[in-house]
N, C-alpha and C positions, 0 to 999 in steps of 0.2 A: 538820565538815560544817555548812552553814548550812540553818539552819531556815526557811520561811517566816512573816511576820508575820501570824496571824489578825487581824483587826480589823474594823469596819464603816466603809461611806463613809455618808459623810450629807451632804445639801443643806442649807445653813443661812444665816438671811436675819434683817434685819432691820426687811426693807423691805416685806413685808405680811404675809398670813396664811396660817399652814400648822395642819392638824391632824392628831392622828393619833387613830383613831377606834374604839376596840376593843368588841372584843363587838357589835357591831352588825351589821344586814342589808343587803346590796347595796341595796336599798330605802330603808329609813330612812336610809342613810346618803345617799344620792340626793336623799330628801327634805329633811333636813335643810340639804345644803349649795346646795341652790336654795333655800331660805326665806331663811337666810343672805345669799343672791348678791342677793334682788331688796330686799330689809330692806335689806342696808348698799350698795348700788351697786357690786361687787366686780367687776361685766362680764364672768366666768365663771371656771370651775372643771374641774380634771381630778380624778378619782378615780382611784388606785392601791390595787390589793386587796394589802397584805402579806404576812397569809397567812389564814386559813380565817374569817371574821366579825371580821377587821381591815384598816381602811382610811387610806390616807392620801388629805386633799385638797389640794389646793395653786387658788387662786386670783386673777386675774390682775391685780388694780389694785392700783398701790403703796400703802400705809399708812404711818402712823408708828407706830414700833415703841408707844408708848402706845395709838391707834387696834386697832392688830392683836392687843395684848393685853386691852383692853377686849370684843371679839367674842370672842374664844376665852377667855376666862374667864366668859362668858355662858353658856358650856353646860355644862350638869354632866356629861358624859361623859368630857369632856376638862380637867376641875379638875386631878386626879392631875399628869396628861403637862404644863398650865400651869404650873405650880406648881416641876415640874424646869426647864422653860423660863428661868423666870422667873430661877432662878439662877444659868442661864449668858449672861442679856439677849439671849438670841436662840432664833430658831424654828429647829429642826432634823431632818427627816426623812431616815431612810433611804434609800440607793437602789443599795446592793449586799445581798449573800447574807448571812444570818446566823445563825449553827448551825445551817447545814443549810437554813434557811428561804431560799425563793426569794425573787431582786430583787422587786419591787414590780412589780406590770404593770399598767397603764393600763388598766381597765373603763368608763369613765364620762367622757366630755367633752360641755363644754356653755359655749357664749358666745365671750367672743373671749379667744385665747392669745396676744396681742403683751407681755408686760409680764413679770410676775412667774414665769407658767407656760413661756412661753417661754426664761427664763434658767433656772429648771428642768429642764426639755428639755434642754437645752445641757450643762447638767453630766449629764442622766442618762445622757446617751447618750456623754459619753465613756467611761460604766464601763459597758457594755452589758455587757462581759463578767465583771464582777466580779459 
């Protein structure tokens, strides 16, 4: 009898900036990633809530993988989650179920979604069901 493979899917880029934002409040985290957006000229941002005061953002203008690690190693929330980044040279979030925990759901958009967030989009929505 064949088993099914548990495992996670994840979006993964090199090409601007992703966070994954734990312990924080639909708010702070809001805030944050508009401080972020108008600071480095990022042209916007989706928030996805993980699961209970954890958040993923993803933002819409390309970077260079140097560029998008330089901002996301600016915040000490997200040292930790840079830091495993960092040793696979790329940004990677979530966007299926895991142990139990639900996809990611989209709470928060702001500015324009043609670029980064939009290729985002694209992959999340082929595992809508995963």
């Amino acid at each position: 009898m064949l088993k099914a493979l548990k495992g996670v899917i994840g979006f993964t880029t090199t090409r601007g900036l992703l966070l994954d934002l734990d312990n924080m409040t639909e708010k702070k985290t809001v805030r944050l990633c508009g401080s972020l957006c108008s600071r480095h000229k990022l042209e916007g941002f989706i928030i996805l809530k993980s699961s209970n005061n954890h958040y993923h953002a993803v933002f819409n203008r390309y970077l260079s993988w140097k560029k998008a690690l330089m901002i996301a190693s600016s915040i000490f929330k997200c040292v930790e989650w840079v830091i495993w980044q960092v040793r696979k040279g790329e940004f990677t979030l979530r966007i299926s179920t895991k142990h139990g925990i639900n996809k990611p759901q989209i709470v928060f958009e702001y500015g324009r979604k043609d670029k980064l967030i939009r290729d985002y989009l694209e992959i999340y929505g082929l595992f809508k069901d995963y």
